[in-house]
Backbone bond lengths (Angstrom), bond angles and torsions (degrees), N, CA, C in turn:
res aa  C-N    CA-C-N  psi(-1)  N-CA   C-N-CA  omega(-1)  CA-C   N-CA-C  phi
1 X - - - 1.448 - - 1.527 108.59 -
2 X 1.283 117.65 137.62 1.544 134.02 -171.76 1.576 101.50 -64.16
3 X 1.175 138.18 145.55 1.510 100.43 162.19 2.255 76.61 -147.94
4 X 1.337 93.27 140.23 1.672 131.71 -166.47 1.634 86.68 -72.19
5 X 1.702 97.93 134.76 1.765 91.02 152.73 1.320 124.84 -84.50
6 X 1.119 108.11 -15.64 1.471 115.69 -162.01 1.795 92.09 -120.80
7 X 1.213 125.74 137.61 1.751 111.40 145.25 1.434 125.59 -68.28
8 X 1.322 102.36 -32.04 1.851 85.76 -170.12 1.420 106.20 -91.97
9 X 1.361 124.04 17.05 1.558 143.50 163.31 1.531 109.02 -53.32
10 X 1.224 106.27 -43.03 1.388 134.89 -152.70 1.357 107.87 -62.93
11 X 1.403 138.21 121.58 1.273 140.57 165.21 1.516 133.29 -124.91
12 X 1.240 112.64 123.30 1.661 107.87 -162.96 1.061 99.09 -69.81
13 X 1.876 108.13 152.35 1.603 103.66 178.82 1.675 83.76 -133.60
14 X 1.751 121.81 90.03 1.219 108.10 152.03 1.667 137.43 -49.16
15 X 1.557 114.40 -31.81 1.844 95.65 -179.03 1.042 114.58 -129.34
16 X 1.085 135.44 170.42 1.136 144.05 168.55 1.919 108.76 43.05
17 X 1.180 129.68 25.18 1.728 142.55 -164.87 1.285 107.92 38.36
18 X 1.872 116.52 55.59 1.255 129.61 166.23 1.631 103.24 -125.85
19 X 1.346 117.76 146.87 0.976 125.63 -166.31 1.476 120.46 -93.97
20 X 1.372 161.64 161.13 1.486 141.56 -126.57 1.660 83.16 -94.82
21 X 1.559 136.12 -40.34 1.325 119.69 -175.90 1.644 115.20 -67.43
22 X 1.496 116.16 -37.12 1.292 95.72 -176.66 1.853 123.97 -68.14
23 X 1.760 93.62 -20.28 1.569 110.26 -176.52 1.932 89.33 -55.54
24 X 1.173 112.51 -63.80 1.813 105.75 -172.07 0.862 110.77 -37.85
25 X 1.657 116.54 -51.57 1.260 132.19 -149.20 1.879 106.24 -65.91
26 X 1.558 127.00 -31.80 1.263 132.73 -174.56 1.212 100.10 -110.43
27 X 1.648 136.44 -6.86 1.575 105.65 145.13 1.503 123.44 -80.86
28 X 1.695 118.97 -13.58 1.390 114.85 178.84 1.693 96.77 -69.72
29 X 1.009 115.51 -46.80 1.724 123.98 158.45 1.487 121.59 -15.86
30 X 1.453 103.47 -61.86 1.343 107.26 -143.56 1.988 86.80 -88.65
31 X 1.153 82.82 -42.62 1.742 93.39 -164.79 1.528 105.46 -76.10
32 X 1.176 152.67 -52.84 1.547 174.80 61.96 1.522 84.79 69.31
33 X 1.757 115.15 -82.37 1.282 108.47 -143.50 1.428 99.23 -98.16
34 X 1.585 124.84 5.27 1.504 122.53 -178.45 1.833 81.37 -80.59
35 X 1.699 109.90 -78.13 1.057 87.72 -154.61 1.812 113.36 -66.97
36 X 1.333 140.09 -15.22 1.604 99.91 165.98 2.247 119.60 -46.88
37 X 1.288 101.03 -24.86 1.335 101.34 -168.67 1.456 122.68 -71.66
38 X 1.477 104.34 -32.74 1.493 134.42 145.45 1.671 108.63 -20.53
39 X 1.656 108.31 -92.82 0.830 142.92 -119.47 1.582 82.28 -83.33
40 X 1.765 127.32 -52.34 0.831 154.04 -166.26 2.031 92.56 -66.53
41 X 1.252 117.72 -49.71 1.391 105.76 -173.04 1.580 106.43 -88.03
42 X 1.177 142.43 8.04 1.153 154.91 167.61 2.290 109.48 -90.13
43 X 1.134 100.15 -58.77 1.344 96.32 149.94 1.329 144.10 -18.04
44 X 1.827 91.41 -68.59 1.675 114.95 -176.33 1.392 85.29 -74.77
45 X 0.876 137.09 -69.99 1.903 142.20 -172.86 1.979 118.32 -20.12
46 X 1.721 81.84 -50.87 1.871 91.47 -175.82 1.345 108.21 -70.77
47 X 2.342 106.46 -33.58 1.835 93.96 -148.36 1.209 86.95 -68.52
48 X 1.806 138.68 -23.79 1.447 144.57 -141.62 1.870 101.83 -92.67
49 X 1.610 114.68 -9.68 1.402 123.49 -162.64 1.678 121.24 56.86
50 X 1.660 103.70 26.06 1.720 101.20 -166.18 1.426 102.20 -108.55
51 X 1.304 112.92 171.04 1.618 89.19 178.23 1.560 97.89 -135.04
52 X 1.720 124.76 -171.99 1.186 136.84 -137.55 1.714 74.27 -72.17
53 X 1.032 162.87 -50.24 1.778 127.38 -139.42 1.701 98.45 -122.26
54 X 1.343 108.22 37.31 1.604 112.51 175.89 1.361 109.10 -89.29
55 X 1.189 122.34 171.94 1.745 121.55 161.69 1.489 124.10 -90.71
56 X 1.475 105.70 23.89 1.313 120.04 128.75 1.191 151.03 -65.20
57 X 1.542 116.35 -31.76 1.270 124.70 170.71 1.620 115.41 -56.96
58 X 0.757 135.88 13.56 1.905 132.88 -162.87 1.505 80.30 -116.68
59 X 1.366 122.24 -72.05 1.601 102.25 -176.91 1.281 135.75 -60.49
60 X 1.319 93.09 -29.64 1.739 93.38 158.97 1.128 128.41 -80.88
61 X 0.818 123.23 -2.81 1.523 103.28 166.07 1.674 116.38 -101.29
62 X 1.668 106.68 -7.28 1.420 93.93 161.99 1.259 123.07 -64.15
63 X 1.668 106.04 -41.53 1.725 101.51 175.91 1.101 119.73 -38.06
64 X 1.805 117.41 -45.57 1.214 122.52 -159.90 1.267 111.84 -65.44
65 X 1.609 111.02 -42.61 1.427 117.60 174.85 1.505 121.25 -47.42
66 X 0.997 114.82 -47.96 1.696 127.50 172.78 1.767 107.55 -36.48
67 X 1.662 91.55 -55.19 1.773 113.39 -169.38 1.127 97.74 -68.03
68 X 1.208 140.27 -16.18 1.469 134.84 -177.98 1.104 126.98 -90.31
69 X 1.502 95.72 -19.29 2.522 94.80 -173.04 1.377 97.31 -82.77
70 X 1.621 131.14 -20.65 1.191 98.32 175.96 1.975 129.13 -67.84
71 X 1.435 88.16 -20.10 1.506 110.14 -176.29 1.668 113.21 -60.29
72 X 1.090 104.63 -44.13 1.558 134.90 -163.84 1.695 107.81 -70.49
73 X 1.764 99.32 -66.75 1.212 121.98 -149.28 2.033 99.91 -65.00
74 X 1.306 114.50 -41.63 1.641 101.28 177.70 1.897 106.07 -65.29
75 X 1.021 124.23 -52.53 1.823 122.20 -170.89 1.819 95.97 -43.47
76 X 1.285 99.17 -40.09 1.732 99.72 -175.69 1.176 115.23 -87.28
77 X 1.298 127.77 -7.42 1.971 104.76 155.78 1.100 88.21 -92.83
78 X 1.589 155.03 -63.05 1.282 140.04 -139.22 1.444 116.20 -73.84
79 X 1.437 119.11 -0.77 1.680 129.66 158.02 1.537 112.74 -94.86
80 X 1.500 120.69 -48.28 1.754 132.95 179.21 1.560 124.87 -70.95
81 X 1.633 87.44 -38.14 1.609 99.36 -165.87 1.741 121.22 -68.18
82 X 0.976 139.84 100.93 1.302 147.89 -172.43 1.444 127.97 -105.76
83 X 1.707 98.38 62.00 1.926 86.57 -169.92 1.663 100.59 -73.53
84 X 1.196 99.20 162.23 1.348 117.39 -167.17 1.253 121.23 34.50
85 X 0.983 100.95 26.68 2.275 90.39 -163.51 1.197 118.25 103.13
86 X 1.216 122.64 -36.94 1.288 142.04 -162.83 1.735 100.16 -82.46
87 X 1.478 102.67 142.58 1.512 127.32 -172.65 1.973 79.29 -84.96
88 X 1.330 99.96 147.96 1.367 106.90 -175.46 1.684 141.66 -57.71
89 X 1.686 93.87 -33.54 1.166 104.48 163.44 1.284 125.59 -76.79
90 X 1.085 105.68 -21.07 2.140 102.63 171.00 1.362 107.42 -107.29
91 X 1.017 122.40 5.84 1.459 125.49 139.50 1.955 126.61 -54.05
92 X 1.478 103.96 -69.19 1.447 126.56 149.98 1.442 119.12 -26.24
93 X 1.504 103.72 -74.15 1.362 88.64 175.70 1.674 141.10 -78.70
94 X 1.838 104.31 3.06 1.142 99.64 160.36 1.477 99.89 -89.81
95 X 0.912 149.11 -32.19 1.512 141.26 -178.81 1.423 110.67 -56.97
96 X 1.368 116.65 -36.54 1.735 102.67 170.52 1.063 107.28 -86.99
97 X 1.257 140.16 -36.47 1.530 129.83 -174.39 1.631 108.48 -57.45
98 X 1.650 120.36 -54.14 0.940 114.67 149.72 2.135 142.23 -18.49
99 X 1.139 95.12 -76.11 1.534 104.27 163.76 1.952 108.14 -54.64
100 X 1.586 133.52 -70.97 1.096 114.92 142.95 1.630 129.40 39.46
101 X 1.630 97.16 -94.65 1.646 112.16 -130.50 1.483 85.85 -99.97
102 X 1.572 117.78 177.47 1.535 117.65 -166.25 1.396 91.29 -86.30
103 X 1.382 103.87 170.86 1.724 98.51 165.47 1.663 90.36 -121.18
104 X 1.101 139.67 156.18 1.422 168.05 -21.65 1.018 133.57 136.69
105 X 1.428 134.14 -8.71 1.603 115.28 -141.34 1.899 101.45 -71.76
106 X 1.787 101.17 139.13 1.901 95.02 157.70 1.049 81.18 -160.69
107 X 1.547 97.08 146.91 1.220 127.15 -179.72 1.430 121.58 -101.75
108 X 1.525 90.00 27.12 1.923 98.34 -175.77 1.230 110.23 -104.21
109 X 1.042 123.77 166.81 1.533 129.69 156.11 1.477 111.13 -1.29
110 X 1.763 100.53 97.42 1.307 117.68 -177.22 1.890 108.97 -55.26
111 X 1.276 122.71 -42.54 1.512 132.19 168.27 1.327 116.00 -77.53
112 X 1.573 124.75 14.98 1.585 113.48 171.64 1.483 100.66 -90.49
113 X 1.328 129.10 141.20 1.809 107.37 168.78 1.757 90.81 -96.74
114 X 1.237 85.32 158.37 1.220 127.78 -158.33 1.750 132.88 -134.42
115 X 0.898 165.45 78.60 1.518 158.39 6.57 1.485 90.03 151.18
116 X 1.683 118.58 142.09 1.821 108.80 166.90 1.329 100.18 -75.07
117 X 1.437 133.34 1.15 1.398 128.59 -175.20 1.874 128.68 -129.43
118 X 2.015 65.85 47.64 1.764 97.08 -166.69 2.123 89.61 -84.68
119 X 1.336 77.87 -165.85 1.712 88.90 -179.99 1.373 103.32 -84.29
120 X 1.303 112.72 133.25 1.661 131.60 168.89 1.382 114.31 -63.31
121 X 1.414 97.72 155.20 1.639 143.33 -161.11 1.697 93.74 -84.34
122 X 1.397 120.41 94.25 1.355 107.03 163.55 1.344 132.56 -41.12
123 X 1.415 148.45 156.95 0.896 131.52 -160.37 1.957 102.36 -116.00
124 X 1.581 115.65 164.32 1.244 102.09 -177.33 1.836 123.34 -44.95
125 X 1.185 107.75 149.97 1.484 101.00 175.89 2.050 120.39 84.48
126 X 1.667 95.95 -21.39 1.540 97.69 -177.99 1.009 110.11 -86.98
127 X 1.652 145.12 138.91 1.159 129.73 149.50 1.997 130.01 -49.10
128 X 0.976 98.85 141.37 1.979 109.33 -159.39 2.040 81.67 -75.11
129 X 1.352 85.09 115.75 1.606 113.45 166.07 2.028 94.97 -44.61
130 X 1.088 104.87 133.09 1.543 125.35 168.91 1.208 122.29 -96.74
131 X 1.442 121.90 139.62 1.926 114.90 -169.02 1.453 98.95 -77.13
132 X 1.330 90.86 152.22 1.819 92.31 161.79 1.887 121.10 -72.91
133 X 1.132 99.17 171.08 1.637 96.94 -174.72 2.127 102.36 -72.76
134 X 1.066 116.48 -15.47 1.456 113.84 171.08 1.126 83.85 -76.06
135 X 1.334 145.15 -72.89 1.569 120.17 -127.93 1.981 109.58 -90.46
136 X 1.526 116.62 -12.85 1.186 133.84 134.91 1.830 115.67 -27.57
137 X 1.600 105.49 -67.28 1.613 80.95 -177.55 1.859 121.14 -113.19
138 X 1.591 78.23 38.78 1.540 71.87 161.54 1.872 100.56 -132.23
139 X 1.241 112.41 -1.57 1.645 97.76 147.30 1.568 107.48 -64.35
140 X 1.259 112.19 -50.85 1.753 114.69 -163.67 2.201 103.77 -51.11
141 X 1.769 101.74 -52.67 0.734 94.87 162.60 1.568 142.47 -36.71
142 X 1.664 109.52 -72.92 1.243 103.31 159.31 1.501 143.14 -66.16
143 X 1.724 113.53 4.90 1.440 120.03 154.55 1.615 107.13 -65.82
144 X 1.647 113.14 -40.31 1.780 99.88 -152.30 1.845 90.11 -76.71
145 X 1.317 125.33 -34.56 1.458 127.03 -158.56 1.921 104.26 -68.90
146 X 1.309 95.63 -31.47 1.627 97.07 172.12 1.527 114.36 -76.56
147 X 1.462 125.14 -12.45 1.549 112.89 168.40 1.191 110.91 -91.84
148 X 1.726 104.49 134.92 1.252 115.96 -158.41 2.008 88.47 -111.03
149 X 1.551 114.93 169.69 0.929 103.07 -170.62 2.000 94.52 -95.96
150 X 1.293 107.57 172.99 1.433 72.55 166.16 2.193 101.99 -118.85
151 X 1.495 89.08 -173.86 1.698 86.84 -158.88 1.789 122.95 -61.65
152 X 2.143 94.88 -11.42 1.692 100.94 173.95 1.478 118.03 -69.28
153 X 1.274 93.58 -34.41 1.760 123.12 -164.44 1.995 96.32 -39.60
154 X 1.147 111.38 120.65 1.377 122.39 157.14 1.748 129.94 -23.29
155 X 1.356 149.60 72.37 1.300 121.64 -154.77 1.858 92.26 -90.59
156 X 1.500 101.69 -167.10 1.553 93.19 -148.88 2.006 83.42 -107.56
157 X 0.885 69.94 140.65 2.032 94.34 167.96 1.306 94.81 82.48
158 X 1.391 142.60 60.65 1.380 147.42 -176.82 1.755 107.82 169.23
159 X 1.817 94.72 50.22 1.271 98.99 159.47 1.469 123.46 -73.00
160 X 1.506 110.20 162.06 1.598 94.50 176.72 1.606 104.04 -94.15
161 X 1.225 137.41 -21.28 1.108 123.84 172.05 1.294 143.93 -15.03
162 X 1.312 97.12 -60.14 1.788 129.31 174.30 1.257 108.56 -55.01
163 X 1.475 108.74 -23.85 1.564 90.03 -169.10 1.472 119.15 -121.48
164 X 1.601 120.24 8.15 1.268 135.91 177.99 1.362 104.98 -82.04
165 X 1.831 115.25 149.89 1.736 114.46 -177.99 1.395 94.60 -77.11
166 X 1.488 150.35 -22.09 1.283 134.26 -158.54 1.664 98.20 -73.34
167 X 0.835 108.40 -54.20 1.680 120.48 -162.58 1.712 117.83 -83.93
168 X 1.631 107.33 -0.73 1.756 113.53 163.65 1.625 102.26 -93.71
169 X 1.852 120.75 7.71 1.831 91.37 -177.28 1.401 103.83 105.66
170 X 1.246 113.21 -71.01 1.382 132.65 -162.82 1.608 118.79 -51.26
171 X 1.551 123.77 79.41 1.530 105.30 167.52 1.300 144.12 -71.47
172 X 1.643 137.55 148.25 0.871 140.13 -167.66 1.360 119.19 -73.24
173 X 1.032 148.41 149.63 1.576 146.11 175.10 1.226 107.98 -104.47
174 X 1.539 100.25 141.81 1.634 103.75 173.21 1.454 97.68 -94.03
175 X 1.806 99.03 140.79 1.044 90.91 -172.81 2.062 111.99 -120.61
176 X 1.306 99.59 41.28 1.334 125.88 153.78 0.804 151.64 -47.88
């Protein structure tokens, strides 16, 4: 049994073990690029005055063939073609959004967010601009305000010490 890495990977292939886009994809094919091939060897046939069972037909229909891959050739990447995995159109649109958007580089604090109209990327050869002593303690600042305690963590004047029998002296009696 096949088993998918992904679920939404997953594509039904009702006929023939083609999947519902490639099924479109080879009737826009069949029908699209039969009849340009048709239409195209019927052409060459009339301008030549020969007709369908002459010994003309062999060259015509190479022309036609020629006239046809352009017809053909887009339905067949946009059913076959699989960059990255990705079905084509969400492929595309991460590729333009990508190209798009600013790119970024900082080399700071991978978890600070950060703005395209943050502080710049020195360039080779410059020395890397240094924070001022304000902006020093109010990162520090906003580092200490983001640690949270967590709920085991000890708070202060509610040790447990004080209040266990081992540690007042006091032993227990068996009372057996």
């Amino acid at each position: 049994m096949k088993v998918h890495r992904d679920i939404t990977a997953y594509e039904a292939k009702p006929m023939f073990g083609l999947t519902w886009r490639r099924i479109a994809a080879l009737g826009v094919m069949t029908f699209g690029g039969g009849g340009v091939f048709v239409a195209v060897t019927a052409a060459v046939l009339y301008s030549r005055g020969a007709s369908w069972s002459s010994d003309q037909l062999g060259p015509a229909t190479n022309i036609a063939m020629y006239a046809m891959f352009p017809f053909i050739i887009p339905p067949a990447l946009w059913a076959w073609l699989r960059p990255m995995g990705l079905r084509p159109e969400i492929y595309f649109q991460y590729a333009i959004r990508h190209s798009l958007t600013a790119k970024v580089i900082s080399y700071a604090d991978t978890y600070e967010h950060r703005t395209a109209a943050a502080e710049p990327v020195s360039g080779p050869g410059e020395s890397p601009q240094q924070p001022s002593r304000a902006d020093r303690r109010a990162r520090k600042e906003v580092a200490r305000r983001r640690k949270a305690l967590s709920e085991h963590a000890p708070q202060q004047g509610s040790g447990r010490a004080s209040s266990t029998r081992r540690t007042t002296g006091k032993a227990r009696k068996n009372r057996h």
